[in-house]
C-alpha positions in Angstrom: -9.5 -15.8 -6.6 -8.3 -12.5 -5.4 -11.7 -11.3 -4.6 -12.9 -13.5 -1.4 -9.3 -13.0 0.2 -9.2 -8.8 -0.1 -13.3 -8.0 0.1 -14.8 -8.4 3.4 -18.3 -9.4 3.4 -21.1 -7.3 2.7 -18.8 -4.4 2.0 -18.4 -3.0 -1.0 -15.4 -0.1 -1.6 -15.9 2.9 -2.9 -13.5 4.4 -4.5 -12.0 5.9 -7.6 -9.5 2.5 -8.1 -12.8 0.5 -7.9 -13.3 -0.4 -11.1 -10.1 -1.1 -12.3 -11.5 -1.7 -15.7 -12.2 2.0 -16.1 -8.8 2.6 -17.3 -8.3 5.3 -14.8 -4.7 6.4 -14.7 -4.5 6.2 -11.0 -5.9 2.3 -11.2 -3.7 1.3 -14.2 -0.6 2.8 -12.1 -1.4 0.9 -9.6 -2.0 -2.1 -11.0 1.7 -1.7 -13.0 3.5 -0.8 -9.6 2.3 -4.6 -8.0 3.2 -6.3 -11.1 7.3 -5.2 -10.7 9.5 -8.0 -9.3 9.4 -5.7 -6.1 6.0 -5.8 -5.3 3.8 -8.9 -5.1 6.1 -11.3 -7.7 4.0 -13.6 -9.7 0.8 -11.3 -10.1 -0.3 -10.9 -13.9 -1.8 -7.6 -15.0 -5.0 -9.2 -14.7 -5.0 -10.8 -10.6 -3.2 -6.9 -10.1 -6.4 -4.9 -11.4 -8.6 -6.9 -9.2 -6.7 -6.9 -6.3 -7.0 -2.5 -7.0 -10.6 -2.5 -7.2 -10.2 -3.3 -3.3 -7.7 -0.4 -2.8 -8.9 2.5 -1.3 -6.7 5.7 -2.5 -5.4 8.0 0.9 -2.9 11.2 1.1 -1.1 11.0 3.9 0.5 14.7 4.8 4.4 15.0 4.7 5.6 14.5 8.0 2.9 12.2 9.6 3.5 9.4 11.4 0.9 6.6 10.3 2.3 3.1 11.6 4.5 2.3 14.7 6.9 -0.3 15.1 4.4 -2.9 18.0 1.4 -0.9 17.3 -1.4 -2.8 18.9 -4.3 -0.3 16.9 -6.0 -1.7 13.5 -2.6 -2.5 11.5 -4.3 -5.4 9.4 -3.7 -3.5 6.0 -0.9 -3.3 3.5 -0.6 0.1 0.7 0.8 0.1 -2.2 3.2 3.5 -2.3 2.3 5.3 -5.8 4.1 8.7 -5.7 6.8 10.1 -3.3 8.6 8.5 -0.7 8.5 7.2 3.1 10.8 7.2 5.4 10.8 4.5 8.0 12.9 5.4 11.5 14.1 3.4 14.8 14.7 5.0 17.8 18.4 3.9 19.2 18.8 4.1 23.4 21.9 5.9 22.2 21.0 8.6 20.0 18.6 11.7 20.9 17.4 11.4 17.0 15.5 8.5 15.3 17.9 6.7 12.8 16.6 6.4 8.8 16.9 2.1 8.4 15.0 2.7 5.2 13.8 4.9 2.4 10.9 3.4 0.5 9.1 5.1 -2.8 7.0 4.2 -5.6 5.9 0.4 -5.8 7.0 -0.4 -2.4 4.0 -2.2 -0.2 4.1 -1.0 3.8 1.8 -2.6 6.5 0.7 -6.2 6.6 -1.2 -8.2 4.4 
């Protein structure tokens, strides 16, 4: 079910939450963290492991910026947060510093689907 809707043709992910049926501790973390009510509600443990075989794992560095409010660049994506936290700022025309509207960590899904 899951498969057709996160796979684009012809392309086949490689990564180490590809086989979600490894019982890698990465994939089965992952997998836990979009069963919560917080993450995508309804998913069994099952639909959650295939949906991470399509996840490719990144690192973003503390302090990087990686998606702007009205970004126009490739946005189509959505992570799954597995350890530490994001913060996510507005700028206000009456402040000099961006204010904190949010404080997202572990389990929490960022981008669009």
């Amino acid at each position: 079910m899951f498969r057709s809707f996160f796979q684009k043709k012809g392309v086949t992910p490689e990564s180490p939450l590809q086989d979600a049926s490894d019982g890698s501790q990465a994939a089965d973390r992952a997998a836990e963290l979009l069963i919560v009510p917080t993450a995508l509600m309804g998913l069994t443990l099952p639909e959650a492991r295939l949906i991470v075989r399509h996840m490719q794992p990144q690192i973003i560095s503390k302090g990087t910026v990686f998606i702007r409010e009205g970004d126009t660049r490739d946005t189509g994506f959505m992570m799954l947060l597995l350890d530490g936290e994001v913060t996510v700022e507005t700028k206000v025309a009456s402040r000099p510093e961006p204010i904190i509207i949010a404080l997202l960590g572990p389990g929490s899904l960022i981008g669009e689907l």
